[in-house]
MDAnalysis code that builds the backbone (N, CA, C; Angstrom):
import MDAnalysis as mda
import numpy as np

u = mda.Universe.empty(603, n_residues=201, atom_resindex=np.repeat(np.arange(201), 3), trajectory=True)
u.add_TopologyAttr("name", ["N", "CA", "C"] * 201)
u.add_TopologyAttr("resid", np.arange(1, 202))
u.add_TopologyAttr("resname", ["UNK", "UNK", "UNK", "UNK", "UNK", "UNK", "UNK", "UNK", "UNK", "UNK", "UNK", "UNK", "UNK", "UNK", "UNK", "UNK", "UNK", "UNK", "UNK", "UNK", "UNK", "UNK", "UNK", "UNK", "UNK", "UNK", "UNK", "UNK", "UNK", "UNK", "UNK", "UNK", "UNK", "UNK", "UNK", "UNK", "UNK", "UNK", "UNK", "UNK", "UNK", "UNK", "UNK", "UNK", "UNK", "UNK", "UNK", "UNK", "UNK", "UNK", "UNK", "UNK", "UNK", "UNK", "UNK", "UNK", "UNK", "UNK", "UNK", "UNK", "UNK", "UNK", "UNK", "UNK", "UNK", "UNK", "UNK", "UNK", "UNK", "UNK", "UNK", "UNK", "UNK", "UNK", "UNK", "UNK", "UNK", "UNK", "UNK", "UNK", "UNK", "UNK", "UNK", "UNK", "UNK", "UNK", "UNK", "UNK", "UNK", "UNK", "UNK", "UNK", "UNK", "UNK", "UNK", "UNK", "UNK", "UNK", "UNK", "UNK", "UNK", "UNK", "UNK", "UNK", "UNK", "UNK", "UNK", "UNK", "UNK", "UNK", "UNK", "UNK", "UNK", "UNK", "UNK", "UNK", "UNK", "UNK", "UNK", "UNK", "UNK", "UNK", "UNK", "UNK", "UNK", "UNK", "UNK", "UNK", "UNK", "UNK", "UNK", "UNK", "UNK", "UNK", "UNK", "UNK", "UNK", "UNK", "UNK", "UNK", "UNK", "UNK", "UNK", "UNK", "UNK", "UNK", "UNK", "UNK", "UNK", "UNK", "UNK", "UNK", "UNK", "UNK", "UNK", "UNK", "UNK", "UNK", "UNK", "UNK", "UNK", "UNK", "UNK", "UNK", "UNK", "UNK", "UNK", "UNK", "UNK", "UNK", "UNK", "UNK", "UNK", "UNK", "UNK", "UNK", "UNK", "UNK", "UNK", "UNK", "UNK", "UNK", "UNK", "UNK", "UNK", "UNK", "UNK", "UNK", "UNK", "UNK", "UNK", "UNK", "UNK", "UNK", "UNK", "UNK", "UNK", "UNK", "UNK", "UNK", "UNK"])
u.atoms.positions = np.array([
    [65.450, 9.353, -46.198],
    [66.128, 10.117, -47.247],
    [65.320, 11.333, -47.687],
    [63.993, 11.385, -47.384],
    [63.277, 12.794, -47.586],
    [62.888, 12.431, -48.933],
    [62.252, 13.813, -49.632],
    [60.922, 13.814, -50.227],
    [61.674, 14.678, -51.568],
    [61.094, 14.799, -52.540],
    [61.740, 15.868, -53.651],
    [60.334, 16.740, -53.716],
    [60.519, 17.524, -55.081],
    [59.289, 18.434, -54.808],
    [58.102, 18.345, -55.691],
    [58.503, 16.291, -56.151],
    [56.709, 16.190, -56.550],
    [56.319, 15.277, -55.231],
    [57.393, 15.375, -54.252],
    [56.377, 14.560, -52.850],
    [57.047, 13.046, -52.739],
    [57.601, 12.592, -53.997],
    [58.461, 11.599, -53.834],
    [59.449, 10.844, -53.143],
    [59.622, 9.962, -52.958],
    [61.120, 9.671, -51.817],
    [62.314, 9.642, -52.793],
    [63.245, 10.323, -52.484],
    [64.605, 10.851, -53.526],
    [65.242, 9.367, -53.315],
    [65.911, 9.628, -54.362],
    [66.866, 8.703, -55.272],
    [68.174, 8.924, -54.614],
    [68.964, 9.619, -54.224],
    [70.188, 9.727, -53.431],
    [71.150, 9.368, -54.423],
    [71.811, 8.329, -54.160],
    [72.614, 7.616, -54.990],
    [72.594, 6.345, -55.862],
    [71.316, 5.909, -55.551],
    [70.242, 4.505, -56.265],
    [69.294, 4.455, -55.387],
    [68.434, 3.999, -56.134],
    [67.166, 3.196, -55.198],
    [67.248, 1.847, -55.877],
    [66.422, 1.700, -56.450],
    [66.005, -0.080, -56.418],
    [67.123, -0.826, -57.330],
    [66.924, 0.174, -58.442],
    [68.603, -0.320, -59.146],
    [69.907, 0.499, -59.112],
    [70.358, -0.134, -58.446],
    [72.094, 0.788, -58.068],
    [72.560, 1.450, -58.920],
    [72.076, 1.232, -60.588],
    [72.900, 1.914, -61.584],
    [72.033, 2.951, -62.127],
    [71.024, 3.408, -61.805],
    [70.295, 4.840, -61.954],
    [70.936, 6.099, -62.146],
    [71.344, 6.297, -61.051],
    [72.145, 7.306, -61.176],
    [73.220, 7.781, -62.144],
    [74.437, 6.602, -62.344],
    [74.841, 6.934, -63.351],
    [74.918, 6.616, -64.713],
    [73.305, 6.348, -64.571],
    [72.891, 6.369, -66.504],
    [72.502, 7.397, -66.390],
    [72.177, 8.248, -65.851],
    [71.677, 9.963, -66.265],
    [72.966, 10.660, -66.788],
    [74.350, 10.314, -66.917],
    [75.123, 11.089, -67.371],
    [75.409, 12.366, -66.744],
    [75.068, 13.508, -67.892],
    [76.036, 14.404, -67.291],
    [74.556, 14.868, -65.978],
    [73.163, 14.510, -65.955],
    [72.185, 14.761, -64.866],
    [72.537, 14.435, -63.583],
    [74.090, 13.600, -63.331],
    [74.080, 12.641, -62.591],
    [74.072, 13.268, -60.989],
    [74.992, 14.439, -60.718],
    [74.487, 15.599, -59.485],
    [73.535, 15.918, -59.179],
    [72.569, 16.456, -60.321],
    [71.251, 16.609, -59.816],
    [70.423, 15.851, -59.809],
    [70.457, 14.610, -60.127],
    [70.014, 13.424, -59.842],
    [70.336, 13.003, -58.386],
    [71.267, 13.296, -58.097],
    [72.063, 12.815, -56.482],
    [71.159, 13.903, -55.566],
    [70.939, 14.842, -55.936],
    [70.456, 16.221, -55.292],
    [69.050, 16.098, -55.175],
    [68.298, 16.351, -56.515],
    [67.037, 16.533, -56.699],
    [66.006, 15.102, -57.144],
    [66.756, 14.343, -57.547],
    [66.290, 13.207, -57.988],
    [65.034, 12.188, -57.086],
    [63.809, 11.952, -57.378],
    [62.884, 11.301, -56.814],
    [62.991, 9.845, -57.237],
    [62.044, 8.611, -57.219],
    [62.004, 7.448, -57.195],
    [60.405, 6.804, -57.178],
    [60.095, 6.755, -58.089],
    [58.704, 6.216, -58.459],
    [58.344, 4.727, -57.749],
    [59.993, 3.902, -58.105],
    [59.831, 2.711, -57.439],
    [59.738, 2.608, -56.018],
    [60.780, 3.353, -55.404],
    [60.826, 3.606, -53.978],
    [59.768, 3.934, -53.110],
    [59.294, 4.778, -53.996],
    [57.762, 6.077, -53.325],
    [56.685, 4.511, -53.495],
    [56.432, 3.940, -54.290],
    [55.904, 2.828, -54.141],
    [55.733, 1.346, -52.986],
    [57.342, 1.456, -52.998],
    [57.231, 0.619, -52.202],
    [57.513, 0.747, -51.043],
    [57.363, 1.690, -50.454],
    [57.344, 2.646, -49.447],
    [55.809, 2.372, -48.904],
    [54.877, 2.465, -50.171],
    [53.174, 2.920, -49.681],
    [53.066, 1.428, -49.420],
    [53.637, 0.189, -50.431],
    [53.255, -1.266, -49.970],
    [53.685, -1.794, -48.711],
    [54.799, -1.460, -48.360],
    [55.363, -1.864, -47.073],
    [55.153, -1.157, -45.593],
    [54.975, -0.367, -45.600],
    [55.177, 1.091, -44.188],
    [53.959, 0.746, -43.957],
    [52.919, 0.874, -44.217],
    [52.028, -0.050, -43.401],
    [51.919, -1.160, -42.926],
    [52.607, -1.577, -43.249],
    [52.935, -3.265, -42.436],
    [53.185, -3.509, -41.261],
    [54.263, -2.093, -41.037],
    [55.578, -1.868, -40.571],
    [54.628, -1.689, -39.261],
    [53.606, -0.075, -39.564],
    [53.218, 0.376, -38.735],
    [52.142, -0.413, -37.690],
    [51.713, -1.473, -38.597],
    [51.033, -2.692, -37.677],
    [51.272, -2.905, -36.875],
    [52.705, -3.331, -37.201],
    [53.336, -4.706, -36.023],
    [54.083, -3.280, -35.418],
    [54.271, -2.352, -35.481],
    [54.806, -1.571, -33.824],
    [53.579, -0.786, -33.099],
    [52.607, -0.815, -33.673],
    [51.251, -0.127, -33.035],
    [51.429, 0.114, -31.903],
    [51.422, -1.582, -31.048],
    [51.717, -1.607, -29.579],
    [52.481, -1.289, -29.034],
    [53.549, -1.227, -29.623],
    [55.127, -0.841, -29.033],
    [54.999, 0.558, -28.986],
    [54.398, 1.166, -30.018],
    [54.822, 2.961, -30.658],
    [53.931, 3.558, -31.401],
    [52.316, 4.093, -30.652],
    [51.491, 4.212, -31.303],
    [51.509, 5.443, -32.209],
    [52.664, 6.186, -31.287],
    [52.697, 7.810, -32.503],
    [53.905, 7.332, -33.738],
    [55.061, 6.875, -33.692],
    [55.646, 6.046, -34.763],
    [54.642, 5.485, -35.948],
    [53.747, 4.295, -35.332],
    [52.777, 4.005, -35.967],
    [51.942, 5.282, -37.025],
    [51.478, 5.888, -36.011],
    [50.891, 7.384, -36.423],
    [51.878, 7.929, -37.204],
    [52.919, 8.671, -37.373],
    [53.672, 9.251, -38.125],
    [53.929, 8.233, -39.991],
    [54.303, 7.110, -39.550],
    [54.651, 6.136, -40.749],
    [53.515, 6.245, -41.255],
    [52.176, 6.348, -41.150],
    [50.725, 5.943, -41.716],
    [50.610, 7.650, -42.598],
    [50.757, 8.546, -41.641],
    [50.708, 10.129, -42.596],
    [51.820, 9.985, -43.441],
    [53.064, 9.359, -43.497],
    [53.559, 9.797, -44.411],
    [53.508, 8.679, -45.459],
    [52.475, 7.903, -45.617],
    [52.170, 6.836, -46.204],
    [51.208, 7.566, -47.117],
    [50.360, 8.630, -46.415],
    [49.385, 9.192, -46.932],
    [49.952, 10.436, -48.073],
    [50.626, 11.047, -47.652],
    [51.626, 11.958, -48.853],
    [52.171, 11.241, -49.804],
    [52.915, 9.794, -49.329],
    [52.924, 9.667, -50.735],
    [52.537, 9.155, -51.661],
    [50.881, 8.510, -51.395],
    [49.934, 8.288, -52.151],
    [49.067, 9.307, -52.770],
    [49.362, 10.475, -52.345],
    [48.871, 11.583, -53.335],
    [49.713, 11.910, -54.348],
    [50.854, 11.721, -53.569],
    [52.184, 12.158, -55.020],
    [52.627, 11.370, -55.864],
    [51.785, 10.314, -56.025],
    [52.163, 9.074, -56.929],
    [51.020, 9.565, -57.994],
    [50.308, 10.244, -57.783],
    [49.459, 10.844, -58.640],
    [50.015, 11.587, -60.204],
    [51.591, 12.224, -59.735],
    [51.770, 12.708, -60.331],
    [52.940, 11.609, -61.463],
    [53.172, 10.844, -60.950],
    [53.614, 9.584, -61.810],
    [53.090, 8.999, -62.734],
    [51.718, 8.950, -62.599],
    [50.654, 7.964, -63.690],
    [50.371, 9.126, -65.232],
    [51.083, 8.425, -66.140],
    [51.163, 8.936, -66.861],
    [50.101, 8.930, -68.650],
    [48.603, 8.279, -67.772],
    [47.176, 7.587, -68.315],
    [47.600, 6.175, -68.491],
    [48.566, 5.456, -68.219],
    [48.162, 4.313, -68.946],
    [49.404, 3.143, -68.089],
    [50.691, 4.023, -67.574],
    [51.454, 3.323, -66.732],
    [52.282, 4.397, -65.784],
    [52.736, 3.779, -64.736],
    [53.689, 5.159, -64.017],
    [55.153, 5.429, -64.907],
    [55.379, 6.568, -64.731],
    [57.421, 6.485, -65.215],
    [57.886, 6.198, -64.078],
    [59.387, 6.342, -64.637],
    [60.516, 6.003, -63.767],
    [60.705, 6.609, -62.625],
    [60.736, 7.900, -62.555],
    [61.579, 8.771, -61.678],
    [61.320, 10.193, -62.286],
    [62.042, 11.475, -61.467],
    [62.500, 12.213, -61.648],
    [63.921, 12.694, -61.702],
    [64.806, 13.173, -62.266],
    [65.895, 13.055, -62.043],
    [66.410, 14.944, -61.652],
    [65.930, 15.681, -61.304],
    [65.839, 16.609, -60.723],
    [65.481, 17.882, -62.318],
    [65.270, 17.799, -63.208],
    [64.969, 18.947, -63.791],
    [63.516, 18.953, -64.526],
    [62.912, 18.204, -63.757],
    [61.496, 18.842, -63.523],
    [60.733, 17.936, -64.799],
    [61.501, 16.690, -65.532],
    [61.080, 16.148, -66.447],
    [60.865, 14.353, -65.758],
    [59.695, 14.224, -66.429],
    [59.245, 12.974, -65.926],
    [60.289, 11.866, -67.066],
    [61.082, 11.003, -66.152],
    [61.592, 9.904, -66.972],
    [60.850, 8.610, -66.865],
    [61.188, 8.181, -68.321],
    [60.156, 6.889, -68.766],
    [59.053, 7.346, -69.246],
    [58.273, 8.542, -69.382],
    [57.083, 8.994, -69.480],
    [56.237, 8.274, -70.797],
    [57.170, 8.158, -72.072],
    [56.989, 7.527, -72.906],
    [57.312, 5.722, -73.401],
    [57.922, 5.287, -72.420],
    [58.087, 4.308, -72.562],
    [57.912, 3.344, -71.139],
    [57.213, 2.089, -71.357],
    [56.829, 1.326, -69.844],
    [58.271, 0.916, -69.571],
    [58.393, 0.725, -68.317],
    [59.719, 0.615, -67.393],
    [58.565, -0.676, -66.579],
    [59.235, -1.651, -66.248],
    [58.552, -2.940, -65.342],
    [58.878, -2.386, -63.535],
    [60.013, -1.843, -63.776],
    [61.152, -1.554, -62.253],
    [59.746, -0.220, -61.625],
    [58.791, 0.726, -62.308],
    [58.028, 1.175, -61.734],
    [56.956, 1.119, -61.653],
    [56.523, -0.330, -62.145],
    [54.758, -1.169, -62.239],
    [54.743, -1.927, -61.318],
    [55.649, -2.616, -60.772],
    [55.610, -4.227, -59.792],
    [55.262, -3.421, -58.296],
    [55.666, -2.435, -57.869],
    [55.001, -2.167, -56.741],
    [53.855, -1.003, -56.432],
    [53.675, -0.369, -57.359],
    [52.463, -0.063, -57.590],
    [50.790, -0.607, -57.840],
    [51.647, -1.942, -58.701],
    [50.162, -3.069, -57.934],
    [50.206, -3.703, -56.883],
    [51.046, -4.178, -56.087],
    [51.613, -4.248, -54.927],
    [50.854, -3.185, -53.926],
    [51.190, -2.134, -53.858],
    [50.759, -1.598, -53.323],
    [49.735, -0.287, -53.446],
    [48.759, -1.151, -54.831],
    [47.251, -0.505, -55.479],
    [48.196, 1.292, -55.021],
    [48.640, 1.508, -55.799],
    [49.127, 3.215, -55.554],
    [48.194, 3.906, -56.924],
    [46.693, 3.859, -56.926],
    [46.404, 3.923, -57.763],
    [45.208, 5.439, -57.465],
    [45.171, 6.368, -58.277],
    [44.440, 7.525, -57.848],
    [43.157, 7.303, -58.097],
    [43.076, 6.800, -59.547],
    [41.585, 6.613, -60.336],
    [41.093, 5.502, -60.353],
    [39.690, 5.089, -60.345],
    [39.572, 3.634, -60.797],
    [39.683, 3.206, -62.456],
    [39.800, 2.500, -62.544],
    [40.072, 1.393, -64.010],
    [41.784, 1.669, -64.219],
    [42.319, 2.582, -63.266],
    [43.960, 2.540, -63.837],
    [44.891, 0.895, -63.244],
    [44.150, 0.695, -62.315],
    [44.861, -0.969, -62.205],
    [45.212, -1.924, -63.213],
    [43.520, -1.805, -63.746],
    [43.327, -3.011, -65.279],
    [43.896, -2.338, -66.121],
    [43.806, -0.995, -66.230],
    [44.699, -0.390, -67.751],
    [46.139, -0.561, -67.515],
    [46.980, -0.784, -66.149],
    [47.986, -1.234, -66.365],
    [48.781, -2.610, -66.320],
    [47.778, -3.355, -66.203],
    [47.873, -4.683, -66.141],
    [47.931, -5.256, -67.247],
    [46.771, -4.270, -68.490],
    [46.307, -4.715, -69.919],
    [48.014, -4.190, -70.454],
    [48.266, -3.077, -70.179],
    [49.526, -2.439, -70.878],
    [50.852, -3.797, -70.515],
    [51.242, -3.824, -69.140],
    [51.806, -4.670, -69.242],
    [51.939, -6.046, -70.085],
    [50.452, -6.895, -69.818],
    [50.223, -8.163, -70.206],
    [50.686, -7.976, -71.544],
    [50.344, -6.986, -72.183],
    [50.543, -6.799, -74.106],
    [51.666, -6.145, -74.528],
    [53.008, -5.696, -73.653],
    [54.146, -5.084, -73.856],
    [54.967, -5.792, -73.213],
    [55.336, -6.273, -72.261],
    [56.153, -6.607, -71.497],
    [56.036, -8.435, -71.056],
    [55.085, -8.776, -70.999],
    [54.339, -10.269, -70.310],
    [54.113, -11.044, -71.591],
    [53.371, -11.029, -72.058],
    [52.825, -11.683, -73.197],
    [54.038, -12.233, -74.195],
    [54.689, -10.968, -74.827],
    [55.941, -11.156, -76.161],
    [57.115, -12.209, -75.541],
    [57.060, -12.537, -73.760],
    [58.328, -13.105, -73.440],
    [57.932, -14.685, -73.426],
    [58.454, -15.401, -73.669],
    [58.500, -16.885, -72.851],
    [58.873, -17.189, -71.559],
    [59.735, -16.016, -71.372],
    [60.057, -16.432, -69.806],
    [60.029, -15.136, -68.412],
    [58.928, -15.032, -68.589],
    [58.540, -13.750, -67.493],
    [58.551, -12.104, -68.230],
    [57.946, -11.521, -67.998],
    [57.483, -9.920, -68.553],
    [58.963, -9.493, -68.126],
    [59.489, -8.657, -69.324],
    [60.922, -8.004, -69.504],
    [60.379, -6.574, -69.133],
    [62.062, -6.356, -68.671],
    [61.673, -4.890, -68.073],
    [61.527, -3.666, -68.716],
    [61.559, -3.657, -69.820],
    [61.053, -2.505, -71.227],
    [60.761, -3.807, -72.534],
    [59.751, -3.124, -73.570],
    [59.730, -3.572, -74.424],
    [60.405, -4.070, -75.315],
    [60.867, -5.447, -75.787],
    [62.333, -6.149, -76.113],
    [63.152, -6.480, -75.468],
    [63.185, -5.810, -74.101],
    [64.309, -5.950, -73.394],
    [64.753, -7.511, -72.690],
    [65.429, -7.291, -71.949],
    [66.000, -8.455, -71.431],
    [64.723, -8.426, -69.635],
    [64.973, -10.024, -69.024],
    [63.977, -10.113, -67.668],
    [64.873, -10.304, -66.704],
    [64.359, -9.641, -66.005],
    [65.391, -8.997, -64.415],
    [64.389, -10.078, -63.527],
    [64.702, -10.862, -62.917],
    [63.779, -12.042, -62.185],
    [63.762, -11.227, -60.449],
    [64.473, -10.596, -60.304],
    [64.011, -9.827, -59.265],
    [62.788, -8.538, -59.356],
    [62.044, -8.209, -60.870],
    [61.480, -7.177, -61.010],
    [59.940, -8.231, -61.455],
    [60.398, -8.951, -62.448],
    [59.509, -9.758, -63.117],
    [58.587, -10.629, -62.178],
    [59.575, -11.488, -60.849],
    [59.471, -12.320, -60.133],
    [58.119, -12.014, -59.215],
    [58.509, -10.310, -58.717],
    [57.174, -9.392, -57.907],
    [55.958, -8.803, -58.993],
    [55.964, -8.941, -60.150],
    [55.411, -9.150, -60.831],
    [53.888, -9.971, -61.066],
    [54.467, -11.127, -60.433],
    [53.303, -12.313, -59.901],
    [52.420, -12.056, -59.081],
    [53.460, -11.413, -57.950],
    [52.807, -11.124, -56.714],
    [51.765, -9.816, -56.786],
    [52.480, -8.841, -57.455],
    [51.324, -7.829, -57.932],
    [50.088, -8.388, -58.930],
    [49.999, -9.448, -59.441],
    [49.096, -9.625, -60.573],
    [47.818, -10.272, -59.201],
    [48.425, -10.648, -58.221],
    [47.946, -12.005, -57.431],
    [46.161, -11.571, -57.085],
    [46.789, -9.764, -56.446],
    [45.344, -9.390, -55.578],
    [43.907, -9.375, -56.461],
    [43.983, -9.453, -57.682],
    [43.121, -8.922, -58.606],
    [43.084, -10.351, -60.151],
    [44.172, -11.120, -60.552],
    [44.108, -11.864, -61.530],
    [45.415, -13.094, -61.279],
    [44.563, -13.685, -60.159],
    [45.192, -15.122, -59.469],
    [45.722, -15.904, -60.539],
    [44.856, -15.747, -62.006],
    [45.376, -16.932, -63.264],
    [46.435, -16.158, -63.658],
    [46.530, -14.958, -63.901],
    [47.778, -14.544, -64.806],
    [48.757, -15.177, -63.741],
    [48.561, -14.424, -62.596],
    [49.371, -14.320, -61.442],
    [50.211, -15.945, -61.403],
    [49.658, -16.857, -61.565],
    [50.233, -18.409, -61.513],
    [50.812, -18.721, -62.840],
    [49.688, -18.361, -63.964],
    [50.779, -18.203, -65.029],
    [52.041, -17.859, -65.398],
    [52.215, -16.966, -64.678],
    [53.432, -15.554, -65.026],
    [54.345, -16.629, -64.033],
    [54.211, -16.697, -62.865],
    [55.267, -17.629, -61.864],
    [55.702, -18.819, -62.389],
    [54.714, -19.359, -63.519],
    [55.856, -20.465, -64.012],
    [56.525, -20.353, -64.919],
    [55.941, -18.919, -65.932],
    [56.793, -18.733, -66.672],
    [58.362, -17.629, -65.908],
    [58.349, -17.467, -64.891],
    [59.665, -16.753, -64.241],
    [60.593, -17.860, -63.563],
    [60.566, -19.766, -63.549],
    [61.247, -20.584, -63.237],
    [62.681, -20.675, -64.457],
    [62.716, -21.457, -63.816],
    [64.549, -21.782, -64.445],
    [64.086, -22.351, -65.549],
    [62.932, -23.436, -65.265],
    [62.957, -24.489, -66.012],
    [61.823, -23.664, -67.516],
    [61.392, -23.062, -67.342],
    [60.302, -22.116, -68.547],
    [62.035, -21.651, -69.012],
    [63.113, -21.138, -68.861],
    [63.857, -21.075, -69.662],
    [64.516, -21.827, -70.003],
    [64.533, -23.120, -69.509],
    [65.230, -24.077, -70.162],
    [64.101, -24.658, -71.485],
    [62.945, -24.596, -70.903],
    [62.096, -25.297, -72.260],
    [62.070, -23.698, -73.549],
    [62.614, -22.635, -72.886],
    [62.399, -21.742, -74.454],
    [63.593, -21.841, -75.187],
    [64.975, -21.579, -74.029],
    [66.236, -21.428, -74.918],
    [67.362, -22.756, -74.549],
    [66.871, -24.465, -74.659],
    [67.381, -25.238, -74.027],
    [68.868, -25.186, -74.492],
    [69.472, -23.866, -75.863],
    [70.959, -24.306, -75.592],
    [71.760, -23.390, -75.093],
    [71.033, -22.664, -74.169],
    [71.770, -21.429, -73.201],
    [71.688, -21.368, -71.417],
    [73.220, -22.598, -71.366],
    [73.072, -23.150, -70.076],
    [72.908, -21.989, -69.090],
    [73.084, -20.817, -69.180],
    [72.709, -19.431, -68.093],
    [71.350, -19.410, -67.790],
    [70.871, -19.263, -66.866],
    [69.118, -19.217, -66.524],
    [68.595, -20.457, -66.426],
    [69.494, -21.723, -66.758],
    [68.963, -23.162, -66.197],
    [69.009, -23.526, -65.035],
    [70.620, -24.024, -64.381],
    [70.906, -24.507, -63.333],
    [71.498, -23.117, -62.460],
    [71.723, -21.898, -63.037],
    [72.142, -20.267, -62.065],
    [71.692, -19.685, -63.079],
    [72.134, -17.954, -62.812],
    [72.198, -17.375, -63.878],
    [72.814, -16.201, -62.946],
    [72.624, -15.166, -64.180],
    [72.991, -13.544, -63.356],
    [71.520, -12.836, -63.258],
    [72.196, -11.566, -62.940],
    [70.821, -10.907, -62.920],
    [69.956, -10.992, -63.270],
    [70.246, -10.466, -64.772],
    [68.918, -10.942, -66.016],
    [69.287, -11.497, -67.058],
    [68.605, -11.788, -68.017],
    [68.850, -12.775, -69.145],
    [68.156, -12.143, -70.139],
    [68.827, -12.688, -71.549],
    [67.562, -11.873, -72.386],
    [66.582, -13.164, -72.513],
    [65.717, -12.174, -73.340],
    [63.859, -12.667, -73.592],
    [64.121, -13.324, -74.806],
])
């Protein structure tokens, strides 16, 4: 899908959550147009090396190509970190979204995939999380402050805590089970035996 012009992988018509796009309103064209993806550009840098592993043998310039552009966009994630957590996105007019407020949907693969420029910005966003998002919930770190927990955002969550703080990391996984919401909200049969997407906190 190509690059926008902080180096990002564009947003198109959604990236990680399908409904991006049209919460920007009337942005929503140039969002389709110009729009980047903090989450995407992320998990782009965690995965594409993986990728490029296992075809080495098969396709050593493939390999080669996926690894440089692995490398661009770990410089341009630079421009995401905003001292203390990444934002959301760009949505094409040159303004960083989320800048002021933590978003979970653009932290989980950034520790995932250490997209990190400086040192100590790992632990400073781990501390931000643990005390905004992780901590206030009973049942897994919500995806803005108050908000409700998306168990597909929260869930990788764990897995990012894993490389660096194995205890949170096991902590946090039992609090993202069915059953951690059955012992917080035992008279809200949703999030026990199914649920939907997300649930509130």
């Amino acid at each position: 899908v190509g690059t926008g012009e902080h180096g990002l992988v564009r947003i198109g018509i959604g990236d990680w959550s399908d409904g991006i796009v049209p919460k920007t309103g009337p942005l929503a064209a140039l969002a389709v147009e110009k729009g980047e993806s903090v989450p995407n550009t992320q998990m782009a840098i965690a995965i594409l090396p993986r990728i490029a592993e296992l075809i080495r043998s098969r396709d050593a310039a493939l390999a080669a190509e996926i690894e440089s552009r692995v490398e661009g966009y770990r410089v341009a994630m630079a421009s995401a970190w905003t001292g203390e957590f990444f934002h959301r996105a760009y949505f094409g007019d040159g303004n960083p979204v989320h800048a002021d407020q933590i978003d979970l949907e653009a932290q989980v693969w950034g520790l995932i995939g250490n997209t990190f420029s400086e040192p100590g910005q790992r632990q400073a966003l781990i501390e931000r999380i643990a005390e905004q998002l992780d901590e206030p919930s009973p049942m897994g770190a919500t995806m803005i402050p108050g908000g409700g927990v998306w168990p597909a955002i929260s869930g990788l969550l764990s897995w990012g805590y894993a490389s660096t703080d194995p205890e949170r990391a096991w902590a946090h996984l039992g609090r993202n089970t069915m059953a951690a919401h059955a012992r917080a909200f035992p008279e809200v049969w949703y999030g026990i035996w199914s649920g939907p997407d997300g649930v509130s906190s």
